[in-house]
N, C-alpha and C positions, 0 to 999 in steps of 0.2 A: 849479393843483392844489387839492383842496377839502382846504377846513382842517378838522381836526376837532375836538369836543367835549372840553373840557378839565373840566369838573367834572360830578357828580352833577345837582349843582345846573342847571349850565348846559344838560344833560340833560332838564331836568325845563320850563324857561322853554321850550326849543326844540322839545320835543315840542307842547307846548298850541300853539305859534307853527305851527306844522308841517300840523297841526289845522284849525285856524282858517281859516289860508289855503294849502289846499297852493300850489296853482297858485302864487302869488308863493313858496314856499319854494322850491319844485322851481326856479323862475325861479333865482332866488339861485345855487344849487347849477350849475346846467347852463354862466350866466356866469364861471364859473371856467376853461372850456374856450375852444379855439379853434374858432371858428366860420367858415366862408368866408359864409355867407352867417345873421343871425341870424333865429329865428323868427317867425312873426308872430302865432301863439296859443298858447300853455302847452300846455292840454288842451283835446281834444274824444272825449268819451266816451259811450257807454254799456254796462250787461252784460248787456241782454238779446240782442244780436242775437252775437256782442259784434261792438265794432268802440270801439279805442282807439289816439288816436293823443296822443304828445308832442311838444311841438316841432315843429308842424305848420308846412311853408313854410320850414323852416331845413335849410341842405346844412353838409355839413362827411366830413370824412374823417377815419376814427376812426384810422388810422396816427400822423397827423400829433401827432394828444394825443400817442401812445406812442411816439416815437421823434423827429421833427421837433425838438418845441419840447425836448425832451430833450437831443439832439444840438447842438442852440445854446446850452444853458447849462452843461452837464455831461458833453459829449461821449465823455471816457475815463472816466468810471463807470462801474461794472461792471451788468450789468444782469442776467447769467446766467452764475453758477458753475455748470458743466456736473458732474457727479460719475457716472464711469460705473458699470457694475453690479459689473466686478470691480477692488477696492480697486488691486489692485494699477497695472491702468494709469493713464496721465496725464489729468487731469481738462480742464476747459477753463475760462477767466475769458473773457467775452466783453461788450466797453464796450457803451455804448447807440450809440455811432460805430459799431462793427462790424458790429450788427444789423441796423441802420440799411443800411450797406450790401448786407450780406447780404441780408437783405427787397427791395432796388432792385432786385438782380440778379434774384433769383429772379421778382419782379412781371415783369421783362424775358422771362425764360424762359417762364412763363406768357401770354402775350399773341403770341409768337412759334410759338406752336402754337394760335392763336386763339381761347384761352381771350379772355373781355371781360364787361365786368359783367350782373350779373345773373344768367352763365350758374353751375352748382353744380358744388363738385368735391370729391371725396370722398378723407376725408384717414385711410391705416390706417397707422400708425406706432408704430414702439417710441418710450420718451422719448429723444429724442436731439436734440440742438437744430437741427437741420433742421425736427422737429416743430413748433416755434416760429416757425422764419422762412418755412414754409410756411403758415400757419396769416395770419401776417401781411401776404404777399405776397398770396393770397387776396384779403385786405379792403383793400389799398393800389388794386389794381386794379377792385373793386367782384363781385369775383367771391363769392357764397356758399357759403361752407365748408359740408360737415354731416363732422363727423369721426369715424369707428366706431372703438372700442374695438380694439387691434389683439389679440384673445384671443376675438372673434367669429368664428364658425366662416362658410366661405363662401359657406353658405348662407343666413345671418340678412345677412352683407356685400351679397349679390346682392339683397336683397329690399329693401336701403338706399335700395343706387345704385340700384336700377328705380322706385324710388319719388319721390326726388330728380329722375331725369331728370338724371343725372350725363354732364357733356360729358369730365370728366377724374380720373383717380385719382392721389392721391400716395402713395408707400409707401417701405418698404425692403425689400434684397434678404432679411435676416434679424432677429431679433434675442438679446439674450442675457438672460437671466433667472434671475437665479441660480445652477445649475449645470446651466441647462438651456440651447441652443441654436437657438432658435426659426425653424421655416421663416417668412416672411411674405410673401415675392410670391410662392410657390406656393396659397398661399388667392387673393389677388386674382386669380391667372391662373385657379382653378377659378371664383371668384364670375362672373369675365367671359363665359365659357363661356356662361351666363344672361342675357349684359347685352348691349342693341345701341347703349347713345346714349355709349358712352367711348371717343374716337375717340384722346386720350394718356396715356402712364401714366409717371411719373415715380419715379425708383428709384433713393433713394439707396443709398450702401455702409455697412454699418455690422458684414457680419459677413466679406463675402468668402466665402459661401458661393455653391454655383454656381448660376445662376437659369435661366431660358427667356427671351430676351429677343426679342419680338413687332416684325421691322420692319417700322418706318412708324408705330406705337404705344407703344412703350416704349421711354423712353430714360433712359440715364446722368441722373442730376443734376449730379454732378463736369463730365461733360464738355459739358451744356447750358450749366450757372454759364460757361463759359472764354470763350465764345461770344456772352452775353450783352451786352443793351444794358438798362443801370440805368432804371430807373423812377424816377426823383425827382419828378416830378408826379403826386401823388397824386389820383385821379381822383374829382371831387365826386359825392356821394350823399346823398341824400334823408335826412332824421332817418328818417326811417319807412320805408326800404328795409328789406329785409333781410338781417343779417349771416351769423346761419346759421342751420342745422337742425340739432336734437339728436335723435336717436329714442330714445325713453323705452318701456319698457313699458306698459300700461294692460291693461283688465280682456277688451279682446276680444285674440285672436290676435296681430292683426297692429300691430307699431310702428308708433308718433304721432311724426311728425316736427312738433315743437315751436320755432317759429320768434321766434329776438329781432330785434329791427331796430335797428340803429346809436345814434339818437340817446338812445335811453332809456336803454339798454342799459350804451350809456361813462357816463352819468352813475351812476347808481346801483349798479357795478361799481365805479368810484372812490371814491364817496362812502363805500358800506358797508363795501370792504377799508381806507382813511383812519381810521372810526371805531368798525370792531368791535377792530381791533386797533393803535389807537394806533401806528402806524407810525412812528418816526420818522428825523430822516437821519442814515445811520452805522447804523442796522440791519442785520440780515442775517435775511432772511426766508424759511423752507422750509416749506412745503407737499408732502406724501405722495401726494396724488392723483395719477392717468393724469390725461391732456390730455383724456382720449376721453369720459372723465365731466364732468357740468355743476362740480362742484367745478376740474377742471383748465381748463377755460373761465373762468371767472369768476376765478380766485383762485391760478391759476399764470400765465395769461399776460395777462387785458385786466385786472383790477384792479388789480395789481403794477406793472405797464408805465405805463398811465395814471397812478399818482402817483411814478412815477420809481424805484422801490422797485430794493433790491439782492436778488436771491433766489438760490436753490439748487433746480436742476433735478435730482434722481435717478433714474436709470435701473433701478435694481436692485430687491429687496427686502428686507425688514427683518430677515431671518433669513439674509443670507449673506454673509461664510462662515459668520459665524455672527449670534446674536440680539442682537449689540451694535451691528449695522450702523448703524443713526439714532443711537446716541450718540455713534459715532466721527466720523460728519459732522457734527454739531451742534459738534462741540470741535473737528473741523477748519477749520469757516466760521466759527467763533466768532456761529451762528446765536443770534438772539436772539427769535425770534419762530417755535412749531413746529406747523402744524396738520395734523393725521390723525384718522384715524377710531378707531372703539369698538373694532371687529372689528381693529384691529391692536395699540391698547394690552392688547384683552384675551389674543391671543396671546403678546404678549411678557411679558405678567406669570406666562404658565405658566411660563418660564423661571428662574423669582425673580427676587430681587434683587443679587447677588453677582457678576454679570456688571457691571450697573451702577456697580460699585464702580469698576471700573476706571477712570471717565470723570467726568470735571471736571462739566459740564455747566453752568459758572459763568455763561455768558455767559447763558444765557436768560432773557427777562422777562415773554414771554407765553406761553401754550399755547392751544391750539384743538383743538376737536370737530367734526366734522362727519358726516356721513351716518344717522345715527341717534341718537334720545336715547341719550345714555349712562348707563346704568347706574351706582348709587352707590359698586359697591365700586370700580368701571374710575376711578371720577373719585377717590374716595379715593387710589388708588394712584397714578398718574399727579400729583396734588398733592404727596404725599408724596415718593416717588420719583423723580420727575424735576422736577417744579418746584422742591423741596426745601422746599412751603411758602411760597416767597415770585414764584410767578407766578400771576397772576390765570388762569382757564379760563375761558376764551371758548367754551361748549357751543352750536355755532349751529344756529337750527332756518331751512332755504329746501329750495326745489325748483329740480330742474329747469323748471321750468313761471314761476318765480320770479326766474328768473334771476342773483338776489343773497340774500344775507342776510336773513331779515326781522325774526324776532327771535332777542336774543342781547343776552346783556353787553357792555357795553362795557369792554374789557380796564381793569382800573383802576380804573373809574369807576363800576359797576354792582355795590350787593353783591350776593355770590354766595349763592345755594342750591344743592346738590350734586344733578347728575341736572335741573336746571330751566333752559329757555332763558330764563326771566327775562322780559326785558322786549322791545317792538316799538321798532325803529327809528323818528325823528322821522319821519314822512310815514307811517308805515303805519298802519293801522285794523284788527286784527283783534277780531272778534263771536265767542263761542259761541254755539252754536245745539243748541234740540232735534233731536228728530227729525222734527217738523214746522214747522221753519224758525224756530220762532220764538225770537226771541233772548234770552239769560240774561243778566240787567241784575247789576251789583254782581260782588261776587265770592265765593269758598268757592262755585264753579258747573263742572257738568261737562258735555261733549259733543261736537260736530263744531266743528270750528275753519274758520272763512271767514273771505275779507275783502271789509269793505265798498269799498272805496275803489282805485281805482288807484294804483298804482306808475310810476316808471320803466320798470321793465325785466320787466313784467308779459308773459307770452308773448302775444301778437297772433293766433295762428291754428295750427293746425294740418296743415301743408304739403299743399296739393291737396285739403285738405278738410277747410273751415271746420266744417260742420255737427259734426263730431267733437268738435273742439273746447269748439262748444258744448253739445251734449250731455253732455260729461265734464266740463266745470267752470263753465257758469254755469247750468244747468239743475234742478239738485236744489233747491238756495235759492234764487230768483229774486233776481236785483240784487244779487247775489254770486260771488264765487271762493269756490269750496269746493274746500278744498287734499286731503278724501279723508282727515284725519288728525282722530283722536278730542284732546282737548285738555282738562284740566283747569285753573282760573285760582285761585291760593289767597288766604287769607285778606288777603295785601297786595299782588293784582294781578298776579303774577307767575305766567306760563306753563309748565307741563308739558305736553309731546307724549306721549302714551301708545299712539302706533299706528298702523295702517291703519285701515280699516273699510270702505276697499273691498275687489275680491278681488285684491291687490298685494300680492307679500311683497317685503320688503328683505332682502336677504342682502348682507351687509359693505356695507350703504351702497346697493346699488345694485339698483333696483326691476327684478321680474321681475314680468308678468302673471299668473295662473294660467292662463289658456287659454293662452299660448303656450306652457306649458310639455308643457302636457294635449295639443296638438297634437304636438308634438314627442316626448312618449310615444307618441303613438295611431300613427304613421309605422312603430312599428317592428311587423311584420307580424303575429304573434300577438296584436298587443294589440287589447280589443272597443271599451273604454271605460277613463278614468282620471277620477280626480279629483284636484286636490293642493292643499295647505294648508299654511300655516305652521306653526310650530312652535319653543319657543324654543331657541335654540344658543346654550352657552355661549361662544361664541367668533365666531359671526359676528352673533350679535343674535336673526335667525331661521333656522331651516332648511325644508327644502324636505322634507317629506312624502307621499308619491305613494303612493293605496290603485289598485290596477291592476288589471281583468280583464282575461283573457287566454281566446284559446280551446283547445280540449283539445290537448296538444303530448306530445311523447316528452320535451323539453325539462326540464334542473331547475329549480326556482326560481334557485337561485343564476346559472345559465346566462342566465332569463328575464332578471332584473336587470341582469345585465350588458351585455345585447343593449340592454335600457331605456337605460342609460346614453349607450350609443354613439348610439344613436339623438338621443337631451337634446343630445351633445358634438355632433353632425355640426348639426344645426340652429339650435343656438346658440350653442354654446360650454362650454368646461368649467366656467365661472364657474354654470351653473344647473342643473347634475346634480343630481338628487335625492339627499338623506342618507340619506335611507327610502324602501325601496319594497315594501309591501306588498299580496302576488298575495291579490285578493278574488274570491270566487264573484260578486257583487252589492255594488252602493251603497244606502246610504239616501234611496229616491228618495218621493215624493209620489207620490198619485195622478196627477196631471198630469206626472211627469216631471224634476218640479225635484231635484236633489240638494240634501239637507240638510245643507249646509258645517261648520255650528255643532255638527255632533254626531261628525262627523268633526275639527272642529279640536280638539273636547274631547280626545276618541278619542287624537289626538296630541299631546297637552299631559298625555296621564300617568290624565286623567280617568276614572272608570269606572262611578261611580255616577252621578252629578247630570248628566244628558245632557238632560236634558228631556223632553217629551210626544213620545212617538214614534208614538202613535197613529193618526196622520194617515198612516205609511207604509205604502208599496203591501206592501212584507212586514219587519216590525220586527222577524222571525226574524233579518235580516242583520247588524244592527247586534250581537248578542249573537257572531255568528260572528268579525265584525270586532274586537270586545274582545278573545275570545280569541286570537287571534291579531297582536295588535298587537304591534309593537319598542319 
């Protein structure tokens, strides 16, 4: 397991060492694992085409780190305190033995519907820890996951699997969220509707609600597990295979299936969960995030697992019954290690403080940030009040596309500034750059944040279509990753993220395109045209602002919106419905047709005078319409 960075200092020798020579760092780091077969080159790279490979020539089976050698040293250690959504029922302690098991059989069941490597299977689940040992089963077999969010509607699901070329779905029959009761195989049974390459569908029980069960295609999990013949040989794969597919948003329409491959991937998943948060054994570690987001990839199940980690899986939400839910788990696991996002400490700080009282909270020693800079008063408060002052804040700044941590404190060992990811992991290289690529030496410098240099677990390609890939991130800088985030470096080196700057808004953490969203407007039948922008929201970081024409209707506004809505929920999910949606005669377009974003994001950012030269538009009467009538 990789050891990690025990001082400032040691920080400081490691990084210049890291520098210097990745390739032999990265060596160092990757030898801490088990290998069936070792590499025969570090790196062979480039980012113009791209095309990057780690650990080129070495096979190994990424199970094997997270449960095998686990299972031989430590067998009944707990590997997953299950915590369901409602307090009241029985939660679950499950060893690394058990998972272990569990993962065998399920690999067994998987392989006995002819699932086999290489082929992709698409995983929509509440958290429940089948999530997990499906997830696991998966990659023991060489099969590649891509997991959808189970809160996607079935028609962004349909557009997954068809793109995947999904031979298999895993799901469940329902799930429960808060005091809500969620269908779930009734989305996958409309997504398939759409789909011809899913010939099984696997469905576990979790609410006992009544389902449609398709035979010859969808079966019990309970009663496939009974039947089962265990997988203990874990099937070798390539460092450069791949694990799975994430679909990410980006700035056209349609999801980018974002692919990590095995061997990079387990290293620098282990390495950066080990040393952003000083893990150590006897810990108890919880993480906030879904499984279906790159956060619950990286740092609920292949980070934590590969360094033997003890964690807390929760099913529910942080406001039920009511808004002490994260603090009664944290004193119940006697967690000592707690990472969430902005968008959830800043909802619960609406709550006050006086709730909080109730709850010890003694055990914790670190805190974590993830999916957006956080904001200074959310980090104040969250220091004060739940660290009580004496846990360091780990504010990490990575992507999806990143597949780990890049920069970020090192819990303990990195001093803090509030609202700033601080400093780059040893092996990482990140440049500012203007806006004509060229780079900003020294520091007190602002601009696009890229990195020069490979990673581990840098994304490889973009599923069925490279060219995309490279178009969207090594294209704008040449002989760079541009991560798409504006970036200031201050006076002692140290990183703030201050944004997008492409057309990608983050709402609570998790990136929506603007065209898909505009597309998912335009579906619903009066509407001509939209445009939509971000906007800031107190509570989820940004919000979603949609100006909409529409053609002439009997219809009210209020009515329009709400059609808007349903239209946003059916093809994506509730997660990207618009905050604002305001019916406009016309956009601020250009002669040529371009909508003028910047005058529109003013527009909803409160803006009203300083909009800029509007002279250039085909009619600047519109924008005076649109002031008047903004939300």
């Amino acid at each position: 397991m990789i050891k990690a960075i025990q001082s400032f200092e040691e920080y400081k020798e490691t990084y210049a060492a890291s520098i210097s020579d990745p390739e032999a760092y990265w060596a160092k780091q990757a030898d801490q694992f088990i290998w069936k077969k070792k590499w025969s080159k570090t790196l062979e790279w480039n980012f113009s085409e791209p095309d990057i490979k780690w650990f080129v020539g070495g096979k190994l089976n990424i199970t094997e780190n997270m449960l095998d050698r686990h299972v031989q040293s430590t067998p009944d250690k707990i590997a997953l305190y299950w915590e369901p959504n409602n307090p009241e029922e029985q939660g679950k302690a499950i060893s690394y033995k058990e998972l272990y098991e569990q993962v065998c059989l399920f690999a067994g069941v998987l392989i006995s519907k002819g699932v086999k490597k290489g082929d992709r299977v698409c995983i929509y689940m509440p958290m429940i820890p089948e999530f997990t040992v499906a997830i696991l089963a998966c990659a023991r077999i060489g099969a590649i996951h891509s997991i959808i969010f189970a809160g996607f509607s079935a028609s962004a699901v349909a557009d997954r699997i068809n793109d995947a070329q999904a031979v298999a779905v895993i799901t469940s029959d329902g799930s429960y969220r808060g005091n809500k009761n969620m269908d779930v195989k009734s989305v996958i049974d409309e997504a398939l509707n759409s789909c011809t390459t899913v010939t099984s569908v696997f469905v576990a029980k979790r609410t006992g609600c009544a389902v449609t069960m398709l035979q010859g295609r969808d079966f019990w999990w309970d009663a496939e597990i009974e039947k089962a013949k265990p997988v203990h040989e874990a099937t070798e794969m390539d460092a450069e295979d791949p694990l799975f597919i994430l679909y990410t948003s980006g700035s056209t329409g349609k999801p980018k299936g974002v692919v990590h491959t095995i061997g990079g991937y387990m290293v620098y998943t282990a390495y950066s969960f080990a040393n952003v948060f000083q893990y150590k054994e006897g810990d108890v570690y919880f993480c906030t995030a879904d499984i279906g987001w790159i956060t619950g990839h990286s740092y609920v199940v292949y980070g934590p697992l590969l360094q033997g980690a003890t964690q807390v899986m929760f099913e529910g939400v942080p406001t039920y019954p009511d808004a002490g839910r994260f603090w009664e788990i944290i004193d119940k696991y006697k967690v000592t290690h707690f990472y969430t996002a902005p968008t959830a400490i800043r909802s619960l700080m609406s709550f006050g403080e006086k709730l909080i009282e109730n709850y010890s909270l003694k055990s914790l020693k670190v805190l974590g940030s993830v999916g957006e800079p956080i904001n200074e008063e959310a980090w104040h408060w969250y220091d004060e009040h739940i660290g009580k002052k004496n846990c360091p804040i780990v504010d990490t700044w990575w992507q999806t596309e990143t597949g780990g941590i890049l920069i970020s404190p090192l819990a303990g060992i990195t001093p803090l500034i509030p609202s700033y990811a601080t400093l780059p992991l040893p092996g990482i290289q990140p440049v500012i750059v203007d806006a004509n690529g060229v780079v900003l030496e020294g520091n007190d410098v602002e601009g696009n944040l890229c990195i020069k240099f490979p990673w581990p677990s840098i994304l490889r390609t973009t599923y069925g279509d490279h060219e995309r890939c490279r178009q969207t991130y090594f294209v704008t800088y040449p002989n760079m990753y541009f991560t798409g985030d504006g970036c200031k470096r201050d006076k002692n080196g140290y990183y703030k993220i201050i944004g997008r700057v492409d057309d990608v808004i983050n709402v609570s953490g998790h990136r929506f395109g603007t065209a898909e969203i505009e597309n998912a407007i335009n579906e619903q039948t009066d509407v001509i045209e939209s445009a939509v922008v971000a906007y800031p929201h107190d509570i989820k970081g940004q919000g979603i602002y949609a100006y909409v024409i529409c053609n002439p209707t009997d219809k009210s506004e209020e009515q329009l919106r709400k059609e808007i809505i349903e239209s946003v929920v059916k093809m994506i999910g509730p997660i990207a419905k618009p905050d604002k949606i305001q019916i406009v005669s016309g956009l601020p377009k250009t002669r040529s047709g371009k909508i003028l974003r910047r005058i529109l994001r003013k527009i909803a950012e409160g803006e009203r005078t300083n909009l800029g030269d509007t002279s250039t538009l085909l009619d600047p009467e519109v924008v005076e319409e649109i002031k008047k009538g903004a939300l």
